[in-house]
C-alpha positions as CSV (number, residue, x, y, z in Angstrom):
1,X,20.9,194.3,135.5
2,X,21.7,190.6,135.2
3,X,25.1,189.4,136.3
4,X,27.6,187.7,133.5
5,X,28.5,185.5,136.1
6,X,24.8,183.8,136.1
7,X,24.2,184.3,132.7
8,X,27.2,182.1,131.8
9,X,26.1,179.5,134.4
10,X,22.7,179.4,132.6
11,X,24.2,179.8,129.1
12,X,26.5,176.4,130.1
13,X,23.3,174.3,131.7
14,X,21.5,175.0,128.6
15,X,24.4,173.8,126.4
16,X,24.2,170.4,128.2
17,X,20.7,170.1,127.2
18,X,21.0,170.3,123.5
19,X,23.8,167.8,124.3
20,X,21.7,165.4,125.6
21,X,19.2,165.9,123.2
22,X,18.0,162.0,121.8
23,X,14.8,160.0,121.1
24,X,14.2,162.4,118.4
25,X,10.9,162.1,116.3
26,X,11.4,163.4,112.8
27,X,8.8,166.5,112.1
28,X,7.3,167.1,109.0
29,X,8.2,170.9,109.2
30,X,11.8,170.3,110.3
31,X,13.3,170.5,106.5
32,X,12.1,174.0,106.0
33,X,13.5,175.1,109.5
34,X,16.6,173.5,108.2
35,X,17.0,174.6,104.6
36,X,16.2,178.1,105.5
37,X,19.0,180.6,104.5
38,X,17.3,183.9,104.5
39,X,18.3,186.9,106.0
40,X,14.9,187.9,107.8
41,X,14.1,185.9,111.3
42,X,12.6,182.7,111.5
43,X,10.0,182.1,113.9
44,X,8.6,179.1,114.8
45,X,5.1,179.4,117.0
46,X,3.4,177.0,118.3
47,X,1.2,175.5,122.2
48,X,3.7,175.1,124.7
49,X,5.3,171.7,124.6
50,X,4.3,170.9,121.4
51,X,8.0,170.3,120.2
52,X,9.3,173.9,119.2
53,X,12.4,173.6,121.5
54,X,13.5,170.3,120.1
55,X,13.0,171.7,116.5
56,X,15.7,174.9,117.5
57,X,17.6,172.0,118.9
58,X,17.8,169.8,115.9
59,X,18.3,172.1,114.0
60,X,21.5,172.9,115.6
61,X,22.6,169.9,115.7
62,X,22.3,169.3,112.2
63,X,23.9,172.6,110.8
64,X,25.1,174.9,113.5
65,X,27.0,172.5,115.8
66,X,30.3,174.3,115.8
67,X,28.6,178.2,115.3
68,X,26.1,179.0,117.9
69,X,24.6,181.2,120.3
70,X,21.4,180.0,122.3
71,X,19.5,181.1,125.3
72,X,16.5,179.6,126.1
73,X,14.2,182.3,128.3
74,X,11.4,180.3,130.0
75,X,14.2,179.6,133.0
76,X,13.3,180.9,136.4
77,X,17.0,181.9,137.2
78,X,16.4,184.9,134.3
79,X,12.6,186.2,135.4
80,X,14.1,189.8,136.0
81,X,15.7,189.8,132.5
82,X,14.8,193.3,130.8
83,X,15.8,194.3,127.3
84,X,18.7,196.5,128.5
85,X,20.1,192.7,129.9
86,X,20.4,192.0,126.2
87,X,23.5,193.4,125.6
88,X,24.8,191.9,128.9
89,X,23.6,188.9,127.2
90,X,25.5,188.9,123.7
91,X,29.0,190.4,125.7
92,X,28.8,187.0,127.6
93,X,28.3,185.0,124.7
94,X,31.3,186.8,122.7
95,X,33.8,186.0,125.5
96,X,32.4,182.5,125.5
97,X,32.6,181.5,122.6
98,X,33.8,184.8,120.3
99,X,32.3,186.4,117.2
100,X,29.4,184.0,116.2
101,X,26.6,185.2,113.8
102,X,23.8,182.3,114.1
103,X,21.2,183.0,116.9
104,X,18.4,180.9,118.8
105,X,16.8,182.3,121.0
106,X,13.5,180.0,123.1
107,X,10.4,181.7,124.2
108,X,11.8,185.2,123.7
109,X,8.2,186.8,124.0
110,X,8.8,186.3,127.7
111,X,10.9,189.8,127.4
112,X,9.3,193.0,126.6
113,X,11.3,194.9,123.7
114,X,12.4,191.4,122.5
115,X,11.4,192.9,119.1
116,X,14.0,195.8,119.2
117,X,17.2,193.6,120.2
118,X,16.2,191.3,117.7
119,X,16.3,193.9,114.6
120,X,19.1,195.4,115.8
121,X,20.7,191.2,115.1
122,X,19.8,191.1,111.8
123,X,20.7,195.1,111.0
124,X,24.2,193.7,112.3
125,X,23.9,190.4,109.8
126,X,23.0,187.8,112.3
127,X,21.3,184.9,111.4
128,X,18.5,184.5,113.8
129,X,16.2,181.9,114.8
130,X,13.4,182.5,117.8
131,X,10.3,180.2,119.0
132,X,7.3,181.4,120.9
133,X,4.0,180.2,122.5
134,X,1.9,183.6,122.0
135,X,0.6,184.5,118.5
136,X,-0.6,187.8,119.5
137,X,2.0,189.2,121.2
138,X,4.4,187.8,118.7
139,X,2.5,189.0,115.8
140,X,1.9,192.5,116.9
141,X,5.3,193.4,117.9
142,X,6.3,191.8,114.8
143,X,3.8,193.9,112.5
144,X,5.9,197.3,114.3
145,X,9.2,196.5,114.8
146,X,10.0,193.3,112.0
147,X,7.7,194.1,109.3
148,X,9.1,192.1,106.4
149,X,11.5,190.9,108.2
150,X,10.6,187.7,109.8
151,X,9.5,184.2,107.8
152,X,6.6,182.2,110.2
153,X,6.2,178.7,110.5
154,X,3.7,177.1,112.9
155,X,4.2,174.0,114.6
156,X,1.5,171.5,116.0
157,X,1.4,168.4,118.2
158,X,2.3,165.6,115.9
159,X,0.3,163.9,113.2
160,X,-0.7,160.8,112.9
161,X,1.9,159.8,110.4
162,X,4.6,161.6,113.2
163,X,2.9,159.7,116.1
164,X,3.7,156.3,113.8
165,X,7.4,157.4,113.7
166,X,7.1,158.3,117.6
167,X,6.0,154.3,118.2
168,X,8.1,152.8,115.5
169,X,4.9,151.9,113.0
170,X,6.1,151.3,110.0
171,X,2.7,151.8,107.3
172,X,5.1,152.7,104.3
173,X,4.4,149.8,102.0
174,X,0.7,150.6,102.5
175,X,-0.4,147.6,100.7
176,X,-4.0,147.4,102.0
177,X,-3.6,144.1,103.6
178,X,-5.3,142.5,106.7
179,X,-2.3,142.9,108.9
180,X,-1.6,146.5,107.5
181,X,-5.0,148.1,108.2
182,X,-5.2,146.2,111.5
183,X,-2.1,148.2,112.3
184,X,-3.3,151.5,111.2
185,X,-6.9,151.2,113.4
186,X,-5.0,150.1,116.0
187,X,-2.5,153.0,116.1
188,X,-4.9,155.5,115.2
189,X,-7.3,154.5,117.8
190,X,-4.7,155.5,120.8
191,X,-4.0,158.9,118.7
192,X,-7.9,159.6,118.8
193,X,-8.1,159.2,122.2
194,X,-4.4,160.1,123.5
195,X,-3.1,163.1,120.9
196,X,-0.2,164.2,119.7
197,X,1.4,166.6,122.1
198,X,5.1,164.8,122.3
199,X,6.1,164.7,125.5
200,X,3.0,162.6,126.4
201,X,3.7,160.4,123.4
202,X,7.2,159.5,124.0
203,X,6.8,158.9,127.9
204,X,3.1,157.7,127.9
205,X,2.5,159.7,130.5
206,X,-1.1,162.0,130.1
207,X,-1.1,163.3,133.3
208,X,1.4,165.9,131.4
209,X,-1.5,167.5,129.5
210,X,-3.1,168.5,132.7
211,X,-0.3,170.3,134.5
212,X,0.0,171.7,130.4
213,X,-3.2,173.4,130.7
214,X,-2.5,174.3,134.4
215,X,0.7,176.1,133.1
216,X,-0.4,177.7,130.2
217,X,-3.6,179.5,132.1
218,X,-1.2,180.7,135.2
219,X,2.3,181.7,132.6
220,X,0.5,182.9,129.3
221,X,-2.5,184.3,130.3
222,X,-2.8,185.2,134.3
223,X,1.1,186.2,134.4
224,X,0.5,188.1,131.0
225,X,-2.5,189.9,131.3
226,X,-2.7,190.3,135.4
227,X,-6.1,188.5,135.5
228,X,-6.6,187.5,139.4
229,X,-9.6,185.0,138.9
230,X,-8.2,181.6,137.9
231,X,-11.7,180.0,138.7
232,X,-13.2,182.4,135.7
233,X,-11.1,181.4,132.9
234,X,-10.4,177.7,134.4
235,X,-14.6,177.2,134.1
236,X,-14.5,179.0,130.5
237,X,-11.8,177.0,129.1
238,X,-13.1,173.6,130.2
239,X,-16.9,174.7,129.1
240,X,-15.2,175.3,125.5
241,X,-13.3,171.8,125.5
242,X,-16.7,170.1,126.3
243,X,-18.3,171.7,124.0
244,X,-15.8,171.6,120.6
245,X,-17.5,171.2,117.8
246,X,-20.9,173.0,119.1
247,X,-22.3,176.6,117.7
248,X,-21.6,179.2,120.4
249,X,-21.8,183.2,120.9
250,X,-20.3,185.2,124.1
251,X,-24.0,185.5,124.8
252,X,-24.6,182.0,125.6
253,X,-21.1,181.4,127.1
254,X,-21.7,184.0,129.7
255,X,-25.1,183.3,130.5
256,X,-23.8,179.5,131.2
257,X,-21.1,180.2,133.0
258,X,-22.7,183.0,134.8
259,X,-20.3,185.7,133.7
260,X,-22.0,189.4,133.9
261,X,-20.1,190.5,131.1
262,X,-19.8,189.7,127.1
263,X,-16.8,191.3,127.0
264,X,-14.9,189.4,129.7
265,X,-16.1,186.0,127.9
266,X,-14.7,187.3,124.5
267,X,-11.4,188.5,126.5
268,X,-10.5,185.2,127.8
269,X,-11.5,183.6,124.8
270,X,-9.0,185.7,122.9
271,X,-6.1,184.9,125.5
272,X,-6.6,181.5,125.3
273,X,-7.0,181.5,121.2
274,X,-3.1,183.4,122.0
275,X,-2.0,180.5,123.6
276,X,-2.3,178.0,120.4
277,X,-4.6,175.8,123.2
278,X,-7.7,176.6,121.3
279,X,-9.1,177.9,118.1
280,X,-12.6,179.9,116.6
281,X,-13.8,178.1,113.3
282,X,-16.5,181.0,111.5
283,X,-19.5,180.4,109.6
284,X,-19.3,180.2,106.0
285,X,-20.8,183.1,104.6
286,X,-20.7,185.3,101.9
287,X,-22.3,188.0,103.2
288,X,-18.6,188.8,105.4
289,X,-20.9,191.5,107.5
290,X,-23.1,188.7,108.3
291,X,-20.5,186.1,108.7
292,X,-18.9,188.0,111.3
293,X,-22.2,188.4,113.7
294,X,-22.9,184.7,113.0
295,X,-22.2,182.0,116.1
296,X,-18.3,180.2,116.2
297,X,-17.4,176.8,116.5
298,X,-14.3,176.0,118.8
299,X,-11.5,173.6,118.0
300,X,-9.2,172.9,121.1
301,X,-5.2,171.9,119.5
302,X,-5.2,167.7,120.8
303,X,-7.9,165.4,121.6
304,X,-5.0,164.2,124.5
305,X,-5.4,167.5,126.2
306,X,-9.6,167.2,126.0
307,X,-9.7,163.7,127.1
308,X,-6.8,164.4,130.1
309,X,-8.5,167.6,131.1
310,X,-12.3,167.0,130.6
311,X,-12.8,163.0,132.0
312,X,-16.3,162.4,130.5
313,X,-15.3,163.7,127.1
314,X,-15.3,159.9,125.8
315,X,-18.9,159.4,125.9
316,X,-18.7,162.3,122.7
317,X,-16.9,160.5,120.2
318,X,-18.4,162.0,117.5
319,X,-17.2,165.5,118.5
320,X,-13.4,164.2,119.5
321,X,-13.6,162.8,115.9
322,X,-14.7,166.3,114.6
323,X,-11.8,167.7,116.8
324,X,-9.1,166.1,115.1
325,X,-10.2,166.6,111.4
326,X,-10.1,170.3,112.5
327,X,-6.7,170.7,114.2
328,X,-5.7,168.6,110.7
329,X,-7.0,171.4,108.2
330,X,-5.2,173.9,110.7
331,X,-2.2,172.1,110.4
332,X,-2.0,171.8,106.6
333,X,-2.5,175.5,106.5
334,X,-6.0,175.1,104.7
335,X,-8.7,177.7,105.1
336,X,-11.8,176.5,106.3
337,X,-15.1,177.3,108.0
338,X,-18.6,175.0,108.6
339,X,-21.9,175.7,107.0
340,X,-25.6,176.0,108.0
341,X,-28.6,176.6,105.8
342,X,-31.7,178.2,106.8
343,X,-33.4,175.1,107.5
344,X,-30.7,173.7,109.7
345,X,-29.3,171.8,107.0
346,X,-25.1,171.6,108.4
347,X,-21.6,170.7,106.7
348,X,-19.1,170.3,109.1
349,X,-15.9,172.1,107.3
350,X,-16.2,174.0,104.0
351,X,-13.1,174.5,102.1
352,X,-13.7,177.1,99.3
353,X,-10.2,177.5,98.0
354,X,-10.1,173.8,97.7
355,X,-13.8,173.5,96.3
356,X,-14.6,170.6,99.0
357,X,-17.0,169.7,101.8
358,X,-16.6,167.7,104.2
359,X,-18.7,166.0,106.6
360,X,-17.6,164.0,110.0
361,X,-19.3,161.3,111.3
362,X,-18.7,158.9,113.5
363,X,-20.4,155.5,112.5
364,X,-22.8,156.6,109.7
365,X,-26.2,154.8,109.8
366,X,-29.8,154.3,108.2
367,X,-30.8,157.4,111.3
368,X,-28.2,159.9,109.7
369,X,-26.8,159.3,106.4
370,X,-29.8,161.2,105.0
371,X,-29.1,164.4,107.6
372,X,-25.2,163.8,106.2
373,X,-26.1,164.1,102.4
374,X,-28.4,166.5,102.8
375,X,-26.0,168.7,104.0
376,X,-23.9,168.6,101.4
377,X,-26.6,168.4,99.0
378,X,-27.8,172.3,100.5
379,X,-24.4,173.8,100.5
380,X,-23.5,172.2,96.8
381,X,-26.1,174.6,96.0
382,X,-24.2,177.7,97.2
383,X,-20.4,176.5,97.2
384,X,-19.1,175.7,93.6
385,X,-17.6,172.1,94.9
386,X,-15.8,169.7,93.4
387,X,-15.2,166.9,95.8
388,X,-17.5,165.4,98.5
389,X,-16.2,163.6,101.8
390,X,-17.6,161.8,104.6
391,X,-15.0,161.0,107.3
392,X,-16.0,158.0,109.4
393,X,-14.2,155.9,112.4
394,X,-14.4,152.3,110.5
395,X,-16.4,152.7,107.1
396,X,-15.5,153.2,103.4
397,X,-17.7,153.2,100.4
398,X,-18.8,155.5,97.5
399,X,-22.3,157.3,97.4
400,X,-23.7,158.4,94.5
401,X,-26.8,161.1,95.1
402,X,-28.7,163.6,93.0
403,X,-25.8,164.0,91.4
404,X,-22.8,164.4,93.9
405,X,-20.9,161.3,93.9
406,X,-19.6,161.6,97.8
407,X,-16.7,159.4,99.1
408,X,-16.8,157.6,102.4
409,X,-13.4,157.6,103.6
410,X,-11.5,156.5,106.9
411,X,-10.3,158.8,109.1
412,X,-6.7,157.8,109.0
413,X,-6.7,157.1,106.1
414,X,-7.4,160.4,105.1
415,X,-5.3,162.5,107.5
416,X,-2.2,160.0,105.8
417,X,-3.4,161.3,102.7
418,X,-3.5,164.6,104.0
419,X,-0.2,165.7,105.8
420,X,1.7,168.5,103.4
């Protein structure tokens, strides 16, 4: 059972934290965390690091100041704390700071029958806001104990239009001159190759991304799941950042990596998928039996924590580029998978809701514009599309082709397009 006396000493150190809370980058998600008034439990999920703790914190600041209870539970001084310790924890709050109703509570996951405690709030009338860095744990003990009761919002490292407000780039009058677009390549061209994961941002400092992924394998996945072999997931982890962007199957994963078992590939691969540090893109199909047999693709959340964690990443460019269009689509919410014909024929991301294909490439040229078109000339043929992209590093120009008319569009331009 955990004391009051060291509960309120953490309770107090945590206090001074939101306190000191400054250098604050603006999120494009912080107005809904901030306008919401409902009565079910707002949860915002997200990679460790990634910003959900300053996002409880602002929004604290900006509309709880003077009415709040919050407990962050990633702190090593609490690692015993059980769910029984809960009500320990809410009788030390009361006689802190008496009868409040508006909750936050950081990384709750960490405690098993969070869920429980957490109902039991909002049976009582509490307002109640939570963050966590496991979608899996969160989501199933949601689906039993919360179902209906709990409004989601994921967060991601920052955009490129947040990484601009993060280094005081000011593109708002987007006028198209010289000056402005030398701006933008310039800016984008560190986001490419750095990311967005804030705290490297702010300080500069990318040897954070590789104690990151050092934390998240030992704390959300070893910890978690009582896996012993750090070399095992370690290898599988990096062999998926090298490869993002490449068709795979457990099959071939464990015959690289010379696992005996299909099953322990598709395991780890799951875990780290939990995490938010990586993500499966399917083949579109419409055949969903088929679909599901067919080889992944693999996203990992920030080019930063590929180019920190995997050193001879930047020889790929074409495949970082591919990266970041993907985490984009994931952030907007979008649906999306790639395509492949039966004669090889490939679309990097198919969005059927939206009617669009899209195609990533690099620096097109006289050896690949044709393999480019063709692509989205074979899966025009199957998808009923209405709009044609090819995302490039430094070119823009319209194509017209048997009949598709296909815009060539910049990069940043297009993810500063495409930020809701």
């Amino acid at each position: 059972m955990m004391q009051k006396s060291l509960l309120r000493t953490v309770i107090q150190d945590q206090l001074t934290e939101i306190e000191r809370l400054d250098h604050i980058v603006p999120r494009d998600a912080f107005n809904l965390g901030l306008s919401y008034s409902g009565t079910s439990a707002f949860i915002i999920k997200g990679i460790r690091r990634c910003g959900k703790s300053t996002m409880l914190k602002q929004i604290i600041n900006s509309r709880y100041r003077d009415s709040f209870f919050y407990f962050n539970f990633d702190d090593e001084r609490i690692s015993g704390f059980m769910v029984e310790d809960f009500q320990v924890l809410m009788e030390t709050f009361m006689e802190l700071f008496g009868d409040v109703r508006n909750v936050f509570f950081d990384e709750i996951q960490n405690v098993r029958g969070w869920e429980l405690f957490i109902n039991r709030l909002l049976r009582e009338g509490y307002r109640v806001f939570i963050t966590g860095s496991n979608s899996n744990l969160l989501s199933m003990e949601l689906g039993t104990h919360l179902t209906g009761r709990h409004v989601d919002m994921e967060l991601y490292p920052f955009s490129f239009l947040e990484f601009l407000r993060a280094r005081n780039i000011d593109l708002s009058a987007n006028d198209y001159s010289t000056r402005w677009k030398a701006t933008a390549t310039t800016a984008f061209n560190e986001y490419f190759s750095s990311g967005g994961m804030p705290e490297s941002v702010v300080s500069g400092n990318n040897s954070v991304l590789t104690q990151l992924v050092s934390d998240i394998i030992q704390k959300d996945v070893m910890n978690r799941y009582n896996i012993r072999k750090f070399p095992e997931i370690r290898d599988v982890l990096r062999f998926l950042m090298s490869n993002v962007s490449n068709e795979m199957t457990y099959r071939s994963l464990s015959r690289n990596l010379a696992l005996k078992s299909e099953n322990t590939v598709k395991k780890y691969i799951g875990y780290l998928q939990e995490t938010y540090l990586i993500f499966e893109v399917r083949r579109f199909d419409r055949k969903l039996k088929r679909a599901g047999k067919s080889p992944r693709k693999v996203y990992c959340i920030d080019n930063g924590i590929i180019m920190r964690n995997i050193p001879n990443f930047s020889k790929n460019n074409g495949a970082l580029l591919e990266n970041l269009v993907a985490v984009q689509l994931k952030r907007t919410g979008r649906e999306f998978f790639y395509y492949r014909h039966e004669s090889n024929a490939e679309v990097d991301f198919v969005l059927p809701v939206d009617r669009e294909l899209i195609q990533v490439c690099y620096e097109l040229s006289d050896q690949n514009i044709d393999r480019e078109i063709r692509g989205l000339e074979k899966a025009s043929t199957e998808i009923d599309a209405k709009k044609f992209l090819i995302l490039t590093m430094d070119q823009e120009q319209e194509i017209s082709r048997n009949g598709l008319k296909i815009e060539v569009m910049l990069v940043w331009r297009w993810l500063m397009e495409n930020n809701n």
